[in-house]
C-alpha positions as CSV (number, residue, x, y, z in Angstrom):
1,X,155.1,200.0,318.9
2,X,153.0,202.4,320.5
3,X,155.3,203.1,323.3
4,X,157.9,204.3,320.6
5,X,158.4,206.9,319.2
6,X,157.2,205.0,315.6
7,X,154.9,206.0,312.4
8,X,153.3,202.8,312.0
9,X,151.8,201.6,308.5
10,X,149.6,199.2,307.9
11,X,149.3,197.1,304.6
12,X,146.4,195.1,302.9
13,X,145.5,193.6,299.8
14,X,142.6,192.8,297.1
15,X,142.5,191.2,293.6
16,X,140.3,192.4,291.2
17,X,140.9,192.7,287.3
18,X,141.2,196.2,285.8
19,X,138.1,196.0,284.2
20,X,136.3,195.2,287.4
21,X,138.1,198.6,288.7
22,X,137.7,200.9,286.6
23,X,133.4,199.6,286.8
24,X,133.3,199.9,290.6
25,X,135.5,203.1,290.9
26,X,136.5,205.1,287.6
27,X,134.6,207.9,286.9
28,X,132.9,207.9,290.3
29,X,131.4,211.3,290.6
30,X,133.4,210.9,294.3
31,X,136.5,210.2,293.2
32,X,138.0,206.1,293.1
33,X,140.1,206.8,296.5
34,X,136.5,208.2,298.2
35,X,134.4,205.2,296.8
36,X,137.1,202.4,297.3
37,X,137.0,203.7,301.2
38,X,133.7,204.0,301.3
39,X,133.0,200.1,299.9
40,X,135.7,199.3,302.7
41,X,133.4,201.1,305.4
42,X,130.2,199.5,304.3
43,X,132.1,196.2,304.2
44,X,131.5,195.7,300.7
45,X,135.5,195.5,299.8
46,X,137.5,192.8,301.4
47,X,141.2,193.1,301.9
48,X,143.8,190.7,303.0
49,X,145.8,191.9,305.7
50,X,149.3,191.8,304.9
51,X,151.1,193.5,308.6
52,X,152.5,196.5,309.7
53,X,155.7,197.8,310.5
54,X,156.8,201.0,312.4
55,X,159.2,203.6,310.7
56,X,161.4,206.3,312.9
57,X,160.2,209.6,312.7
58,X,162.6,211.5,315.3
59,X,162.4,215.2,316.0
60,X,163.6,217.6,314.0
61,X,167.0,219.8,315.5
62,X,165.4,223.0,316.7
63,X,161.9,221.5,317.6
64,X,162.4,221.5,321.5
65,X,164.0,225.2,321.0
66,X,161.3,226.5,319.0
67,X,158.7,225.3,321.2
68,X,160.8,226.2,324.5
69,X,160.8,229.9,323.0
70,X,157.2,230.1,322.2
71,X,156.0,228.7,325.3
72,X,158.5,230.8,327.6
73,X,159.6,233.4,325.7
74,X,156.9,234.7,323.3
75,X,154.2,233.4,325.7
76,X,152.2,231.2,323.4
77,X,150.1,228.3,324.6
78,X,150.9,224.9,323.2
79,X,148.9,221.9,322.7
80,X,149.5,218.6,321.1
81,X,146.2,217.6,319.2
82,X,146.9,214.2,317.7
83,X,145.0,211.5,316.7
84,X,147.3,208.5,317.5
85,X,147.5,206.6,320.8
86,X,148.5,208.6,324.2
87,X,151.7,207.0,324.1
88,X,152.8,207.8,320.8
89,X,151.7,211.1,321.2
């Protein structure tokens, strides 16, 4: 996938009760999304790995003019700061 022009999303999975939720994560002075990651990180959360799968995410109409006229015409530099693979950059 990387040598298309693809977003590319990942999916996973964990079973846990509500109540075991809402002890690990509700109310976290960090926020549940901050905390759940943060588990994940320290290796503390397991998840099942489900796959991925690439969606198109063409170019907008205009891009290549807009960027054409800044770079040529209004004589701004333009860099590509990306954090995905070389390719799909």
């Amino acid at each position: 996938m990387a040598n298309k022009p693809l977003r590319v999303l990942g999916f996973a999975f964990t079973e846990m009760s509500a109540e075991e939720w809402n002890k690990l994560y509700e109310g976290h002075p960090q926020g549940a999304a901050r905390t759940f990651e943060a588990r994940l990180d320290k290796g503390e959360q397991q998840l099942v790995w489900i796959g991925a799968f690439g969606l198109k995410d063409p170019i907008r109409s205009g891009v290549s003019k807009a960027v054409s006229y800044a770079r040529d015409q209004a004589d701004i530099g333009i860099k590509l700061v990306s954090g995905d693979h070389k390719l799909t950059a």
